[in-house]
C-alpha positions in Angstrom: 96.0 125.0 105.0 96.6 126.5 101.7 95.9 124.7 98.8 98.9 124.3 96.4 98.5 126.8 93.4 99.7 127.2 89.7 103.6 128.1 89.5 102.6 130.3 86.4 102.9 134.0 87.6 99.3 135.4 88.1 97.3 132.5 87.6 95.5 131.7 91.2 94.1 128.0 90.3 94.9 125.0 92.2 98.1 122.8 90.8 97.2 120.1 88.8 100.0 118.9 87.7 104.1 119.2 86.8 103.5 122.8 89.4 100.9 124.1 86.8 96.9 124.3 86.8 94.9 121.9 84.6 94.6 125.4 81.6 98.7 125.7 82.1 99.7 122.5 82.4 97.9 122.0 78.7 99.4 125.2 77.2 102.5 124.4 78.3 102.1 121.0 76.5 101.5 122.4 73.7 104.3 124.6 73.3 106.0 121.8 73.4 107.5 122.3 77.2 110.4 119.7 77.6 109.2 119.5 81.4 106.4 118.1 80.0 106.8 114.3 79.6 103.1 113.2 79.8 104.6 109.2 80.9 107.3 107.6 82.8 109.5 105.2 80.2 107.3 101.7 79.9 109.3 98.5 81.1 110.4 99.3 84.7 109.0 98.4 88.0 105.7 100.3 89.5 108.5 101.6 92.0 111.1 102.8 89.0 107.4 104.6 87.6 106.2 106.2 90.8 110.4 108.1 91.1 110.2 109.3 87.7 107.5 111.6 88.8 109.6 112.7 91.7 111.9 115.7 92.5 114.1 114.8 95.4 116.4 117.9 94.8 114.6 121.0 94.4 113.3 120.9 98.4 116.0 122.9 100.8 113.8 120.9 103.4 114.9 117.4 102.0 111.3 116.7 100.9 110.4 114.3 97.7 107.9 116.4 95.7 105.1 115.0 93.6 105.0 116.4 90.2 102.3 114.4 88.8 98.7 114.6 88.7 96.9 115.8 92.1 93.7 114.9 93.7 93.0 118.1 95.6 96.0 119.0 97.9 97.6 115.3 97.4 99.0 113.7 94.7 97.6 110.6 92.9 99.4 107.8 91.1 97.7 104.7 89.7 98.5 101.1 89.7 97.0 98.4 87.6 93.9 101.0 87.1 93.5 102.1 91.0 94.1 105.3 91.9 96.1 106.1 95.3 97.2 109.3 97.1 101.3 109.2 96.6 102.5 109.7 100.3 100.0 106.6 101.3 101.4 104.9 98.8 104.9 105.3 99.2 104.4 104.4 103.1 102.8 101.1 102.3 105.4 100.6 99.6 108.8 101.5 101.9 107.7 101.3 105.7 104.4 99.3 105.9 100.5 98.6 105.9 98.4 101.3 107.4 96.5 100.0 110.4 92.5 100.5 109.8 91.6 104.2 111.3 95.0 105.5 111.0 96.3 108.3 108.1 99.3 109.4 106.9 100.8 112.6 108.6 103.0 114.8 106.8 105.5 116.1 109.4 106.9 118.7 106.9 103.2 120.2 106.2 103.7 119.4 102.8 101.2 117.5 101.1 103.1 116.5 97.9 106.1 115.2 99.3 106.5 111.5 99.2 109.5 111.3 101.5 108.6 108.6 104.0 110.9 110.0 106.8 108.7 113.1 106.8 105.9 111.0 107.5 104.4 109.2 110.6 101.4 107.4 111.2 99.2 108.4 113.9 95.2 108.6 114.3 92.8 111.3 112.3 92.0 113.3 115.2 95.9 113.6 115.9 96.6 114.7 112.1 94.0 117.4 112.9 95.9 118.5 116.1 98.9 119.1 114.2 97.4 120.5 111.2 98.4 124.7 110.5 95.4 125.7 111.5 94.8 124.3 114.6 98.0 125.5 115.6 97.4 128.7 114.8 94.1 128.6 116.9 95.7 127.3 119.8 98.3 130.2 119.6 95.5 132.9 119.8 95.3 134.7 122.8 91.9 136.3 122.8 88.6 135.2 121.2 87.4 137.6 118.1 85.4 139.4 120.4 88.9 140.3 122.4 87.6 138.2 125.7 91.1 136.3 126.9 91.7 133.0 126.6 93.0 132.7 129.8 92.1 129.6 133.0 89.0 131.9 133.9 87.3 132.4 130.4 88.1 129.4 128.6 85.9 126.2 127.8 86.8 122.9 126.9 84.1 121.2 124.5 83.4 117.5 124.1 85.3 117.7 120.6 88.6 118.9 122.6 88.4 122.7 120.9 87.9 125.4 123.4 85.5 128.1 123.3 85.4 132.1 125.0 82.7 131.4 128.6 81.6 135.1 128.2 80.9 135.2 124.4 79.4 131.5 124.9 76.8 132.8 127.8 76.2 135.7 126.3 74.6 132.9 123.1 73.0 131.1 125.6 71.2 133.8 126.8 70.3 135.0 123.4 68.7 131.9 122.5 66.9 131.5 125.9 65.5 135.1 125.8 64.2 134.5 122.4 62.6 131.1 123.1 65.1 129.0 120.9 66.0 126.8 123.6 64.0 123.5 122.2 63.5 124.7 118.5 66.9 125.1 117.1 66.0 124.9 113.7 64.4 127.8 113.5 61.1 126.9 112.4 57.6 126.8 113.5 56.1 123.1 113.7 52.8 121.8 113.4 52.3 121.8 117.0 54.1 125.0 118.0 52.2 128.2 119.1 53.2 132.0 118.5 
């Protein structure tokens, strides 16, 4: 998954905040951008706070975007000095608690939006099912050596990915011809002999 990236035209760093990077967001603050309101109103509930720093109508999805600060592909909001990622946030706060070893899945793939009908909570290794990319490497058809992934030439591993039989013997037998089999570090012990 792509990380979200400055709305300025050329700029390639990650968004911080308001759609623009950390360097943007701070030259557009100080040419006195009227986007730019560095604080919700004081006075209103944590609730009336957390929507001021959301679009609801710029999505043709329907999705609730965060236009605050971000903590890597997520936003963040504190409350009462504790950070939180938004979308977890807004779960607890309109649907419920998040049972221990469960996330937050975005259903929409985006990772700002705080919409809690785009949401569903479900375990970490089903998040990473759904997640873009391994999508997109369940919907290859060959291995990057070109070998099919078809009934015949296709693994299963422990960790539920699969793997190319052919390109995974021929490794196999690379390591075994060259004595790796025990050693898989690479280096020569105390007690091993050459």
């Amino acid at each position: 998954m792509s990380k979200p990236t400055c709305s300025t035209e050329d700029c390639k760093e990650k968004k911080w905040a308001r759609d623009w990077c950390r360097r943007c967001y701070d030259v557009e603050r100080r040419a006195g951008n009227p986007l730019i309101i560095s604080r919700a109103p004081r006075g209103g509930s944590v609730e009336q706070r957390f929507l001021f720093y959301v679009d609801k109508t710029s999505s043709p999805t329907g999705c609730w975007l965060w236009t605050a600060g971000m903590q890597g592909p997520y936003g963040r909001f504190a409350v009462k000095g504790r950070n939180f990622l938004v979308h977890r946030w807004a779960w607890e706060n309109w649907k419920s608690s998040i049972p221990e070893g469960l996330t937050v899945d975005h259903l929409c793939f985006t990772t700002t939006c705080v919409n809690v009908d785009h949401m569903e909570v479900v375990t970490r290794a089903e998040n990473s099912r759904r997640s873009p990319a391994a999508m997109a490497r369940r919907a290859l058809t060959h291995c990057p050596r070109n070998h099919p992934y078809d009934e015949a030439n296709t693994l299963v591993l422990k960790s539920g990915s699969r793997a190319c039989r052919k390109c995974h013997g021929d490794k196999t037998r690379e390591r075994r011809k060259h004595g790796h089999q025990g050693n898989t570090s690479g280096r020569v012990g105390a007690g091993d002999a050459h």
